[in-house]
MARLO-683833 format. One record per residue (C-alpha): y, z, x; residue in one letter. Coordinates in Angstrom, 3 decimals, always signed. Layout:
% MARLO-683833
Y_Z_X_A $
...
//
This chain:
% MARLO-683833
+209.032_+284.038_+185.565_X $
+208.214_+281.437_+182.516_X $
+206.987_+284.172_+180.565_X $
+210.177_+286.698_+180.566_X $
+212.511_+283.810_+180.366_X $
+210.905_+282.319_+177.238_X $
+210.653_+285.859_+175.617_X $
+214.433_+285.891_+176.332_X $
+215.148_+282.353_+174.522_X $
+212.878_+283.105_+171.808_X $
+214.755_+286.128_+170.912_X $
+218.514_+284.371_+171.282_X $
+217.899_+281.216_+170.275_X $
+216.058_+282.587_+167.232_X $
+219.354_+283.374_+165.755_X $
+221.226_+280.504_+167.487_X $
+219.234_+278.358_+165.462_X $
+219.292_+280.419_+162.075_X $
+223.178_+280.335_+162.577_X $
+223.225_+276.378_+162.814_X $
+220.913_+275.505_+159.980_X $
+222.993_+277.792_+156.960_X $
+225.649_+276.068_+158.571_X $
+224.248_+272.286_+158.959_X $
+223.094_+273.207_+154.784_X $
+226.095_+274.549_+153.895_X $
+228.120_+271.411_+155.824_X $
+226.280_+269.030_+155.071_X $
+226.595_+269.961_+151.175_X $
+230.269_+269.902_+151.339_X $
+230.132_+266.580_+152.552_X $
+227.939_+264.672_+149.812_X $
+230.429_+266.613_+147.483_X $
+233.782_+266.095_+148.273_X $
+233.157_+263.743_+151.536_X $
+236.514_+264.027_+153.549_X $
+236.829_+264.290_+156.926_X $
+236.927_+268.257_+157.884_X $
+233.272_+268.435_+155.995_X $
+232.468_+265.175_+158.055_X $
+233.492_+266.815_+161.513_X $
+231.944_+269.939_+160.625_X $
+228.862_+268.555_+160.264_X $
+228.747_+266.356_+162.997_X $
+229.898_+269.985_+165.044_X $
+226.839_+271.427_+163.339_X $
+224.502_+268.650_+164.924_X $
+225.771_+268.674_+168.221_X $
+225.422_+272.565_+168.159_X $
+221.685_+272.033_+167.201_X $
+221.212_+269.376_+169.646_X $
+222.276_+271.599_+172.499_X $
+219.967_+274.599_+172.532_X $
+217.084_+271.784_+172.228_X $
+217.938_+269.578_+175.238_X $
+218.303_+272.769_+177.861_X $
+215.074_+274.284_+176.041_X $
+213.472_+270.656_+176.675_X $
+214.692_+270.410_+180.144_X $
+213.334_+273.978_+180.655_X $
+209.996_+272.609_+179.792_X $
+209.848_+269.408_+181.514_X $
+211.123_+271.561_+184.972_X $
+208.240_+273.643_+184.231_X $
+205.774_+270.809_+184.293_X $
+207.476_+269.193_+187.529_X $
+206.624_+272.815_+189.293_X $
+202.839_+272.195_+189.079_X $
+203.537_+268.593_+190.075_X $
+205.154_+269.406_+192.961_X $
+202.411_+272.530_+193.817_X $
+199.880_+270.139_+193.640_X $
+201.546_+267.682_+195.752_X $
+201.556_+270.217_+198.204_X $
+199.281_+269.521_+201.591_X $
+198.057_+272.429_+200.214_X $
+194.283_+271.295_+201.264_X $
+195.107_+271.430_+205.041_X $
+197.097_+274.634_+204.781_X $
+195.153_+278.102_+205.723_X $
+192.830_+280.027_+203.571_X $
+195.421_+282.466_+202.397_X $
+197.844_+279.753_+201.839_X $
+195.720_+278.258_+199.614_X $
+194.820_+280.955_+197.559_X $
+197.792_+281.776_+196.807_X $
+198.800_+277.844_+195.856_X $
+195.452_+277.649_+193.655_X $
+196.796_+280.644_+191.904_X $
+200.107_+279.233_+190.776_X $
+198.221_+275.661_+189.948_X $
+196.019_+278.056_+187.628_X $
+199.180_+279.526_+186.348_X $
+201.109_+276.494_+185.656_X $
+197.694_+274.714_+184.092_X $
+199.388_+276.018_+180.446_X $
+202.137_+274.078_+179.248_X $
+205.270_+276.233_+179.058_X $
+206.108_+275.558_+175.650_X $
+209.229_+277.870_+173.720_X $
+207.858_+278.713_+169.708_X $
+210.436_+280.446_+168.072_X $
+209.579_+283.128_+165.117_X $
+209.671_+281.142_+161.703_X $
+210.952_+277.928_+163.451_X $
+207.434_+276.780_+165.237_X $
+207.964_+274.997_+168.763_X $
+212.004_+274.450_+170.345_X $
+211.985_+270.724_+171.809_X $
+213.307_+267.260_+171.219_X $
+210.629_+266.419_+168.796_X $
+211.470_+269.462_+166.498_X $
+214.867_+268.747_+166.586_X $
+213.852_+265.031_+164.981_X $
+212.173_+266.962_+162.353_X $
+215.068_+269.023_+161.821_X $
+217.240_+266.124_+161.625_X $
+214.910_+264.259_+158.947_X $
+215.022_+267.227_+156.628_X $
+219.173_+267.118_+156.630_X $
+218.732_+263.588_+155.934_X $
+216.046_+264.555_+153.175_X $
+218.481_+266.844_+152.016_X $
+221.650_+264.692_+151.861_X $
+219.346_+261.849_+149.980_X $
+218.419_+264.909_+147.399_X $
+222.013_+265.515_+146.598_X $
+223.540_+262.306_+146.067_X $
+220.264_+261.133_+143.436_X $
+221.320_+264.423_+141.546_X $
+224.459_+263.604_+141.644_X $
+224.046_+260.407_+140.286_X $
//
């Protein structure tokens, strides 16, 4: 189930995310130029739009991890030989972290989006010392 749904949010939130960064750039460029508040609110938009694809992708993930919690939590020891086949098979299943890489982007979670953050900040710090 992991599998198909993270093909699915690869493919949409590959252009999700290509859609919010020309527009954080393009935003946040505006702002260190003429710096009123439409640029300001735009950019702040721009953020929040990053921020939330990332939280329901890292929420995603950390669901994903609680399912092979919970299976091994299981009284799956005590339960019949069938019954614990087929429990043993999802715990081999769920031993890989579900984790969402995007094409060009690398890995979609909370840490990413830090990274993503820094580089607007990078690039906002760029502009003004040319501008000075």
């Amino acid at each position: 189930m992991f599998q198909f749904l993270s093909g699915y949010l690869s493919s949409f939130f590959v252009l999700t995310k290509f859609g919010t960064i020309v527009g954080l750039t393009m935003t946040t460029v505006k702002f260190v130029v003429s710096k009123d508040s439409t640029s300001f609110l735009m950019t702040i938009s721009c953020l929040v739009g990053m921020f939330a694809p990332h939280t329901f992708v890292q929420k995603l993930t950390t669901a994903a991890a609680g399912v092979s919690d919970e299976i091994y939590n299981l009284n799956w020891y005590e339960a019949d030989t069938s019954t614990r086949k087929i429990i043993l098979i999802f715990l081999q299943t769920t031993q890989k972290p579900l984790a969402i890489e995007l094409p060009f982007f690398g890995q979609f979670s909370h840490v990413a989006l830090g990274i993503e953050y820094k580089r607007v900040y990078i690039l906002y710090n760029w502009i003004l010392t040319i501008m000075k």
